[in-house]
N, C-alpha and C positions, 0 to 999 in steps of 0.2 A: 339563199337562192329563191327566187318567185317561182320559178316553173319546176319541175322535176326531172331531173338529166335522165336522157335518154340511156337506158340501160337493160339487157335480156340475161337470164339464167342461163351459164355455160356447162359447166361443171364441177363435181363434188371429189373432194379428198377422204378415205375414210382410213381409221387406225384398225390394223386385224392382227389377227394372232397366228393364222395360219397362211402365208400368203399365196401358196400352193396351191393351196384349197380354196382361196377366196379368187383366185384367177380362173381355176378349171371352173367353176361355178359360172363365173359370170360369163368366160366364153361358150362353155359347152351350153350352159340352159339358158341364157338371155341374146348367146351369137356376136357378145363383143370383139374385138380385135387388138391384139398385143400392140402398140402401136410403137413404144420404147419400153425399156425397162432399166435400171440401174443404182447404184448405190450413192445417197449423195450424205456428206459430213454436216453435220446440223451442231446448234449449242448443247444441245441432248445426248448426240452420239452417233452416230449411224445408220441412216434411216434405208430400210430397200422399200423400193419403188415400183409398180408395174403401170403401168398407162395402157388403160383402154377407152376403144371407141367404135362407134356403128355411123361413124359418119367421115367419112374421108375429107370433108372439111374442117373437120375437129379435131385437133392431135389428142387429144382424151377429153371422154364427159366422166370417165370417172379415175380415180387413182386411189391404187391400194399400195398405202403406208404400213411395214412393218411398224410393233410397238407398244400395239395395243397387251398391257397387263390381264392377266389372268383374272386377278379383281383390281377390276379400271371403276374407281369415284370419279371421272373425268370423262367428256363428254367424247364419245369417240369418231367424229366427225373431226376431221383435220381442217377442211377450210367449205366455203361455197363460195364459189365465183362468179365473176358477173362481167361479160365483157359490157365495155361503152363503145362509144359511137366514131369519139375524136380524142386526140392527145390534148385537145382543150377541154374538153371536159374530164378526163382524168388529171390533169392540173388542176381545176377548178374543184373538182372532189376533192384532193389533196390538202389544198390549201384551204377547205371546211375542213379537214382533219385535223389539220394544226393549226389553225389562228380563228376556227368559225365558232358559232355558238356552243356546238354538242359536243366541240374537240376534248372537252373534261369527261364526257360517256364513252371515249376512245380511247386505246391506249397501244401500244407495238404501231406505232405507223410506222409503215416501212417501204421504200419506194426501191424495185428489184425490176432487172432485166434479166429475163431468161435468153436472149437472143432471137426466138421465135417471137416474145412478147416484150409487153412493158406494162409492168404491177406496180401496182400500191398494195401491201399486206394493213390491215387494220383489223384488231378485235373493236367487239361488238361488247353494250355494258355489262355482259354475262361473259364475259371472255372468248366466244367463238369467235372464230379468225374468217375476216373475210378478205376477197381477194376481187378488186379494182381492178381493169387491164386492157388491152387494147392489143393486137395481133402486128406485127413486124410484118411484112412483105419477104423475110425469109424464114427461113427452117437451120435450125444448128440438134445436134442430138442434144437428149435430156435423158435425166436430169442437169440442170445448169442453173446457176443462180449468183451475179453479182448486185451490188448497189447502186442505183445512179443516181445524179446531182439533178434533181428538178430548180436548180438557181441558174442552169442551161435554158438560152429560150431555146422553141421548139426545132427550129431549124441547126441548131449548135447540139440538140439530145438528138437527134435524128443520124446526124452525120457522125457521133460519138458509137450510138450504137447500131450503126453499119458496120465502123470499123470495127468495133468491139466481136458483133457476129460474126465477120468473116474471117477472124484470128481464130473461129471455135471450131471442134471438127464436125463433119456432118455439114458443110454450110452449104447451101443453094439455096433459088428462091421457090418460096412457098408452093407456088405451083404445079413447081419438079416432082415434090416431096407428095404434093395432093394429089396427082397423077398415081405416083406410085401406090399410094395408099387406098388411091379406087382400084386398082386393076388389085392389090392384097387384099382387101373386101372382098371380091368379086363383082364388083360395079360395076365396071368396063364393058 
């Protein structure tokens, strides 16, 4: 790529021990907000989940992953993510992940619809996981997480995952749900 894809710092995944404790923390003395919370099946095992956020356009800037070892040698940041601009440029990143230069410094790519979004997962040449994505015009609850086929052009991924979101529970469009989430802040 000649120019550098237009891309902003969203939000962080982190591994804790006590997840309890690591929610009353960040609401009661930083004022975040529960935004979802839930259990989701991973190749690992069983991950719980909390989603927070201080911005009612953000379904979470942060999430606390159960997980985290008592003595963890492992980095305990779960992921950084990065929304982009366009679904062409989340293809375009993709497909440097698997056919571009550095794709040998990559490794787990993995192209995921949460129904709110659409991710690309990719570790970094230290193994941190990062997360590629772009925001859906709806809202489904989370945790949620299938695969999809970037061999779809965009208007055939598009119209896949509509129908795909609107089979999920929780589904309306983004706006309803950001509504709501200002007036649960107390924005409104």
């Amino acid at each position: 790529m000649s120019q550098a894809p237009t891309i902003s710092f969203s939000h962080i995944g982190i591994y804790v021990r006590d997840i309890a404790r690591m929610e009353a923390f960040y609401t009661r003395f930083l004022g975040f907000t529960v935004t979802d919370r839930g259990d989701l099946d991973t190749p690992r095992g069983k991950v719980g989940l909390v989603f927070l956020s201080r911005d009612p356009n953000e379904h979470h800037q942060i999430v606390l992953a159960t997980g985290r070892p008592e003595d963890s040698g492992f980095n305990t940041v779960n992921q950084m993510s990065f929304r982009v601009d366009s679904l062409d440029t989340l293809r375009t990143l993709y497909n440097g992940m698997v056919d571009g230069d550095l794709c040998g410094e990559m490794s787990e790519v993995s192209p995921a619809c949460h129904g709110n979004a659409l991710s690309v997962y990719v570790r970094d040449p230290e193994g941190n996981r990062l997360e590629l994505f772009i925001d859906t015009p709806w809202y489904v609850n989370q945790p949620m997480r299938v695969p999809f086929d970037f061999s779809l052009d965009n208007a055939a991924l598009w119209t896949w995952a509509e129908r795909h979101a609107r089979a999920l529970p929780g589904f309306r469009p983004r706006a309803e749900w950001v509504r709501e989430m200002t007036q649960k802040m107390g924005l409104a």
